[in-house]
C-alpha positions as CSV (number, residue, x, y, z in Angstrom):
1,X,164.6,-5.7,110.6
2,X,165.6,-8.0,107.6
3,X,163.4,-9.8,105.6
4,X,162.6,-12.9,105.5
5,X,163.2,-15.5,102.3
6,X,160.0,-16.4,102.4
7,X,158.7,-12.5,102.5
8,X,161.6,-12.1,99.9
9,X,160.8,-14.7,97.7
10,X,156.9,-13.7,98.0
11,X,157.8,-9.8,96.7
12,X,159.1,-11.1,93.9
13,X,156.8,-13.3,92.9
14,X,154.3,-10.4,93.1
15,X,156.4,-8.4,91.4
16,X,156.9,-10.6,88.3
17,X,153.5,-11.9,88.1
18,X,152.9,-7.6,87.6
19,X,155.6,-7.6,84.8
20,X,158.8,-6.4,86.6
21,X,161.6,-7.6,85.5
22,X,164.9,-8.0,87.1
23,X,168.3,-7.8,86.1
24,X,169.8,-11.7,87.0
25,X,172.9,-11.8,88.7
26,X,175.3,-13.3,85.5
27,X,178.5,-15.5,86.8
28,X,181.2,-13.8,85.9
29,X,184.6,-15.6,84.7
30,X,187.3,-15.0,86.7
31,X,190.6,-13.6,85.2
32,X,193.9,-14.3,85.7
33,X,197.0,-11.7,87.4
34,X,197.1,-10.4,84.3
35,X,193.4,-9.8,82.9
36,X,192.6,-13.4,81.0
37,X,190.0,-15.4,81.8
38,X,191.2,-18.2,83.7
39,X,190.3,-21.4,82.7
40,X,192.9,-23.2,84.9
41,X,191.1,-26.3,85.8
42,X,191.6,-30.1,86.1
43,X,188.4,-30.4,83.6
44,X,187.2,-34.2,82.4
45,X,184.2,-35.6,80.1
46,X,182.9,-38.1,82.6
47,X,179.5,-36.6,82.4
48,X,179.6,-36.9,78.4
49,X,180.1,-40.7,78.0
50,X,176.2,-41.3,77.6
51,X,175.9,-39.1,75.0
52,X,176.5,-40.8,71.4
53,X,179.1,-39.3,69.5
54,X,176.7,-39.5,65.9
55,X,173.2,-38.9,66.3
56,X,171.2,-41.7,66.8
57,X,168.2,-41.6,63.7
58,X,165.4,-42.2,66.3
59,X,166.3,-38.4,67.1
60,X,167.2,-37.2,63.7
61,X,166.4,-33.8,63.2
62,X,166.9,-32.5,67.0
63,X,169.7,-31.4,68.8
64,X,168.3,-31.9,72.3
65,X,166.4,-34.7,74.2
66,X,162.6,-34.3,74.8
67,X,161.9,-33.9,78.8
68,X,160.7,-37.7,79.1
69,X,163.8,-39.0,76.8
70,X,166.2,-37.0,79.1
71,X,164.4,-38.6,82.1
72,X,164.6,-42.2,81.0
73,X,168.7,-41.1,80.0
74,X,169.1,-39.8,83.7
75,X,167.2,-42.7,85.1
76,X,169.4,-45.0,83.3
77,X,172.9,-42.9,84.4
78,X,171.3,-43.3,88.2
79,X,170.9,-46.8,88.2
80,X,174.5,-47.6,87.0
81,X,176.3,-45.5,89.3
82,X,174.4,-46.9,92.1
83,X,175.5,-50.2,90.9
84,X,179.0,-49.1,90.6
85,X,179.1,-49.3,86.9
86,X,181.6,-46.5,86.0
87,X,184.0,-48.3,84.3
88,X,187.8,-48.1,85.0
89,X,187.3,-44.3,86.2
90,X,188.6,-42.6,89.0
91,X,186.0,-40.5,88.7
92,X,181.9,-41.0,88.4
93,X,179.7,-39.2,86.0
94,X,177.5,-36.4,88.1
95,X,175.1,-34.6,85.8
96,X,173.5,-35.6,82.6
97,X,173.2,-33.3,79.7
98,X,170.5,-33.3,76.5
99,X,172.4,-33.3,74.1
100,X,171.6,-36.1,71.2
101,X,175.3,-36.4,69.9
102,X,178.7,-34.8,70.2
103,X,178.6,-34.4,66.5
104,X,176.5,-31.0,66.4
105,X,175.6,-29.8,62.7
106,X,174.6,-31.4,59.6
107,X,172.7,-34.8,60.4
108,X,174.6,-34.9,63.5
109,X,177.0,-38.0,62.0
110,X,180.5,-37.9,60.2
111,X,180.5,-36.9,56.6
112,X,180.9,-38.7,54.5
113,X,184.7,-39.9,53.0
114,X,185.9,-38.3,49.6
115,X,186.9,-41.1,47.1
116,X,190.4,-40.4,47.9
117,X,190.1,-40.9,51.7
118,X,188.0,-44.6,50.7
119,X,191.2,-45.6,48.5
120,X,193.8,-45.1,51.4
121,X,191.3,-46.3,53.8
122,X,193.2,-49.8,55.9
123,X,190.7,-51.8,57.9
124,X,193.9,-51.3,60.9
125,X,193.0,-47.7,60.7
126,X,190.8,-48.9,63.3
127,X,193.1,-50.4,65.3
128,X,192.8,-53.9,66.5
129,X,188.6,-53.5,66.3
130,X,190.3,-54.5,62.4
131,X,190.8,-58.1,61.8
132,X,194.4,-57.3,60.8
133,X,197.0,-58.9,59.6
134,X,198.8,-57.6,61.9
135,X,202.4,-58.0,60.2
136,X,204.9,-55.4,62.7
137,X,203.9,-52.9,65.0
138,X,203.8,-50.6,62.1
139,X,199.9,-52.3,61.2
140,X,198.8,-51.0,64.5
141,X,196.7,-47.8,65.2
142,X,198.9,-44.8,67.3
143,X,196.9,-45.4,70.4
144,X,197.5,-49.4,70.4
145,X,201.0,-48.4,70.5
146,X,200.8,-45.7,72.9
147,X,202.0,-42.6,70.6
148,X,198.8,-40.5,70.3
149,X,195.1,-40.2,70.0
150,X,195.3,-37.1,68.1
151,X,193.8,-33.9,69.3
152,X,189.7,-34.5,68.9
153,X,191.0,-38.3,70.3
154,X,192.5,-36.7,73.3
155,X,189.0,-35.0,74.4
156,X,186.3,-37.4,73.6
157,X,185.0,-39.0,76.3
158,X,185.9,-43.2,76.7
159,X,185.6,-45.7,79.0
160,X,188.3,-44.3,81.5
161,X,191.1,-41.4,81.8
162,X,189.0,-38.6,80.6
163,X,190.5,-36.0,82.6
164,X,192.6,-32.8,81.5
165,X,194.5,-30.1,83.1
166,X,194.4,-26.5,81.9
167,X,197.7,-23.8,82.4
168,X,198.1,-20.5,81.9
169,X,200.8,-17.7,81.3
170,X,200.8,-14.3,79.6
171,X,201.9,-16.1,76.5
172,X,200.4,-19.4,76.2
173,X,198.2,-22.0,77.3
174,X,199.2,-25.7,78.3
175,X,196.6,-28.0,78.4
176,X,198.0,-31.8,79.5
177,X,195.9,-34.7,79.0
178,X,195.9,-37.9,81.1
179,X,195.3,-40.4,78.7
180,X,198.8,-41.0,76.8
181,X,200.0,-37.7,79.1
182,X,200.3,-35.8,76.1
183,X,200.8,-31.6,76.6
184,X,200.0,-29.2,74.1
185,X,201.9,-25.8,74.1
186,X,199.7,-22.8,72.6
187,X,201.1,-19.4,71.7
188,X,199.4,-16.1,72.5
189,X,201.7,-14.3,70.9
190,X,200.6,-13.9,67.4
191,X,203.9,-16.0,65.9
192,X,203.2,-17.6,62.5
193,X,202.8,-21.1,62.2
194,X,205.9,-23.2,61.6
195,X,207.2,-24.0,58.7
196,X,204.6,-26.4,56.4
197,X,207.1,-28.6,56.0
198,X,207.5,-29.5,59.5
199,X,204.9,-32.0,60.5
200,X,203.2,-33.1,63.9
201,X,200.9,-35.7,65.2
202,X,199.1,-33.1,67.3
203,X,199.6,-30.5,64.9
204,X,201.2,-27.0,65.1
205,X,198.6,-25.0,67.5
206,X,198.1,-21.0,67.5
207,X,195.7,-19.6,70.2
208,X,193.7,-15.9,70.4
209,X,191.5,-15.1,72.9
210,X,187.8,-13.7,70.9
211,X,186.3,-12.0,74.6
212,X,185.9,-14.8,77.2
213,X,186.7,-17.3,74.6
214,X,189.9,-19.3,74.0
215,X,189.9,-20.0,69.8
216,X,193.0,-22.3,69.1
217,X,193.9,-22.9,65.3
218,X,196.2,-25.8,64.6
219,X,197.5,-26.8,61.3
220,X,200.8,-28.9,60.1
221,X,199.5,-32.3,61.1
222,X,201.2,-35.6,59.9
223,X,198.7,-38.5,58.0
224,X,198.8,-40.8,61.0
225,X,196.4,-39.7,63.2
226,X,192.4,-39.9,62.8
227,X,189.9,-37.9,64.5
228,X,187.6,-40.3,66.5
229,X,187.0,-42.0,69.5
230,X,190.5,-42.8,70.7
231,X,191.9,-41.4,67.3
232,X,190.7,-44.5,65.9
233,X,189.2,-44.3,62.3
234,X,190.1,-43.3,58.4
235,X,193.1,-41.0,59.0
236,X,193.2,-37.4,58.4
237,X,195.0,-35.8,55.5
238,X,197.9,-33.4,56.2
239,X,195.6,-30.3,55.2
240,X,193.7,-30.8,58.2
241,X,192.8,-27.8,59.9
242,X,190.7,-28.1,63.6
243,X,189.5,-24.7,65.0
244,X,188.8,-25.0,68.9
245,X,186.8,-22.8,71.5
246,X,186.8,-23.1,75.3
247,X,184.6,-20.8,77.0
248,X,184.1,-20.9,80.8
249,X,180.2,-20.5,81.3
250,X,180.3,-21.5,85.1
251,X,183.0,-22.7,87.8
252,X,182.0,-26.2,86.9
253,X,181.5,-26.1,83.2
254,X,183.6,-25.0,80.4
255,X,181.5,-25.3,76.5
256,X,184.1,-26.7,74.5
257,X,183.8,-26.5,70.3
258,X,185.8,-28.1,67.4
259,X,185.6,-27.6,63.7
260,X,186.9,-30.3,61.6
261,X,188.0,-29.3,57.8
262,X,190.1,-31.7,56.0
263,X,188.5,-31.2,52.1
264,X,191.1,-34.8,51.0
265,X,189.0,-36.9,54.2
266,X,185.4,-35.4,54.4
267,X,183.0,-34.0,51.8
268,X,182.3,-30.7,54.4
269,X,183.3,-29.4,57.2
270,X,181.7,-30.9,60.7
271,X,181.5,-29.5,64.5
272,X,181.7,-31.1,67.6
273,X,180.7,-29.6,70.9
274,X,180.0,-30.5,74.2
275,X,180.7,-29.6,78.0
276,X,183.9,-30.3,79.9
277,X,183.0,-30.2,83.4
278,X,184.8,-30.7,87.0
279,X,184.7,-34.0,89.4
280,X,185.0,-33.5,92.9
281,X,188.1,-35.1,93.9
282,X,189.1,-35.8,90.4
283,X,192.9,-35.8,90.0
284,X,195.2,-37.1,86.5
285,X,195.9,-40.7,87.3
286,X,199.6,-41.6,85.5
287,X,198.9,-43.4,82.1
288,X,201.7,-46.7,82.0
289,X,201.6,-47.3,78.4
290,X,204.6,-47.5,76.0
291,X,204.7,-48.8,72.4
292,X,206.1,-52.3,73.4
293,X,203.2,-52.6,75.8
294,X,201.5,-56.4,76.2
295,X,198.9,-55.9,74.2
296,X,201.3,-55.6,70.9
297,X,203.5,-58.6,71.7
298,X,200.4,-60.6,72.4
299,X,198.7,-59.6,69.5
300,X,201.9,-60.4,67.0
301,X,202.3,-63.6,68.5
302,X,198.7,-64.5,67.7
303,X,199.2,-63.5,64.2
304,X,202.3,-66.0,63.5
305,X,200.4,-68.8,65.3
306,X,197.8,-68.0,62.6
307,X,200.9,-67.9,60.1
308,X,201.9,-71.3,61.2
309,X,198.3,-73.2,61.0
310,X,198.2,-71.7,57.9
311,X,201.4,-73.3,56.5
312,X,200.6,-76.8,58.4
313,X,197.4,-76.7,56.5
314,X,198.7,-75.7,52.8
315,X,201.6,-78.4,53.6
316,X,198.5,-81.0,54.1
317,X,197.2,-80.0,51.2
318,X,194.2,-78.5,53.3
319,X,192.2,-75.0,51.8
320,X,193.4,-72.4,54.1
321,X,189.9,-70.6,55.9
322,X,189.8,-66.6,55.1
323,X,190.9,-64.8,58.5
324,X,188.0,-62.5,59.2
325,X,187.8,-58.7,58.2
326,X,185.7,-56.7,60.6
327,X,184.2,-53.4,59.6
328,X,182.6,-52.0,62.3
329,X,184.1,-50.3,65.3
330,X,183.3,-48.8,68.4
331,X,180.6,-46.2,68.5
332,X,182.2,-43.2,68.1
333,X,184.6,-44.7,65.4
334,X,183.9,-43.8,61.9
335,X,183.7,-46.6,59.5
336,X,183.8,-46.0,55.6
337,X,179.6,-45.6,54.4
């Protein structure tokens, strides 16, 4: 006759309160036709986007949130999906994690800028959080205009589209992105990266599997982008180099790691690192956005009504009011400090 779980569950107990241990049963990844581990997933970071990207000083010095802080941040996360809070998502946030930022080591903030990244610093580096002016479409941040958010961009979690797609082949790995529907291409195949001349807003990307991890080195960026919320903030140099990790640690999870190094932006080196998890139902919604969207022509018209008052009153003889500078951003977006 079988056992019961309870007269299961009761032998065991017996047995580890007498000290006998027992080899856990460990989830194992599975692996693609040909041996890989297969992280082919539609994968999202709804579940991050309570989690601040620099770490707030009431929790400086910890990595993790105490059991009554993570209570009051689940309690919090339950109230505002049951009041339908989740934003423009088409999917809802289902687990909360401990984490106390996405930024990992050091104080758990950005570094600080090198004198050379506070000289080519524009306040329009952060987009239209800037107070401008706003002269073409060139004074515009990538994502205003629909081009990029940048590879670290691309994964953050924001207020909506937070979804990504993993594919595989013997030879690479395509992971597509549903905000701005970019796709990046990786190599398995141990080619060289392209020629340093050649440069790319998402960079030139080379990928290795390390056991069960994915390790992605890209280089040959362009000066454009910024790594931040959205790609917003002080742009990267072109020696920017971003190592990547993607383990799969469960059928839901998948721990995903980033090292920054850009010695002509930061004074060191920094790591972010956080889940990427799946959504029941979730599925890439189609991103409409081109660089001559709305927001652009509205924005540029706003600026030459500004250009015209400003005339009128100098014609007048009238002082002409300064148009405000803003200097702080989003959280998540790096300001200079």
């Amino acid at each position: 006759m079988k056992p019961t779980r309870v007269a299961m569950f009761a032998a065991l107990a017996v047995c580890a309160a007498a000290g006998i241990a027992f080899a856990q049963t460990r989830w194992v990844a599975p692996k693609t036709s040909w041996g890989e581990p297969d992280l082919q997933e539609t994968w999202s970071t709804e579940d991050l986007r309570d989690i601040p990207y620099e770490r707030p000083d009431s929790v400086q010095g910890r990595a993790r949130l105490t059991d009554e802080e993570f209570a009051q941040r689940e309690a919090a996360t339950n109230r505002s999906v049951s009041r339908g809070q989740t934003g423009f998502a088409n999917g809802s946030k289902t687990r909360t994690f401990r984490q106390t930022s996405l930024i990992i080591d050091g104080d758990g903030k950005y570094p600080k800028l090198t004198p050379e990244a506070l000289k080519r610093f524009r306040i329009t580096d952060i987009g239209t959080y800037g107070g401008g002016p706003f002269l073409s479409a060139a004074d515009f941040n990538l994502y205003d205009r629909c081009i990029t958010r940048g590879v670290v961009g691309s994964l953050l979690p924001v207020a909506y589209g937070n979804g990504l797609q993993i594919f595989q082949t013997p030879s690479q790995v395509v992971i597509n992105y549903e905000m701005v529907h970019e796709t990046r291409v990786i190599p398995l195949d141990g080619r060289p990266h392209v020629n340093s001349r050649i440069k790319l807003y998402m960079g030139d990307a080379r990928g290795h599997w390390e056991g069960q991890t994915l390790v992605v080195e890209t280089t040959n960026f362009t000066n454009k982008t910024s790594v931040g919320r959205n790609g917003y903030g002080p742009h990267n140099s072109e020696s920017l180099r971003l190592v990547e990790r993607f383990t799969r640690v469960s059928r839901e999870q998948m721990d995903y790691e980033v090292t920054v190094t850009d010695p002509e932006t930061w004074t060191r080196p920094f790591t972010m690192a956080f889940p990427l998890t799946t959504q029941p139902g979730y599925k890439l919604f189609p991103y409409e956005c081109h660089e001559g969207n709305m927001m652009l022509t509205q924005a540029l018209s706003s600026e030459r009504a500004i250009d015209r008052d400003e005339d009128r009153l100098r014609a007048e003889g009238k002082s002409v009011p300064p148009r405000p500078q803003i200097w702080e951003a989003p959280e998540g977006v790096q300001v200079p400090r």
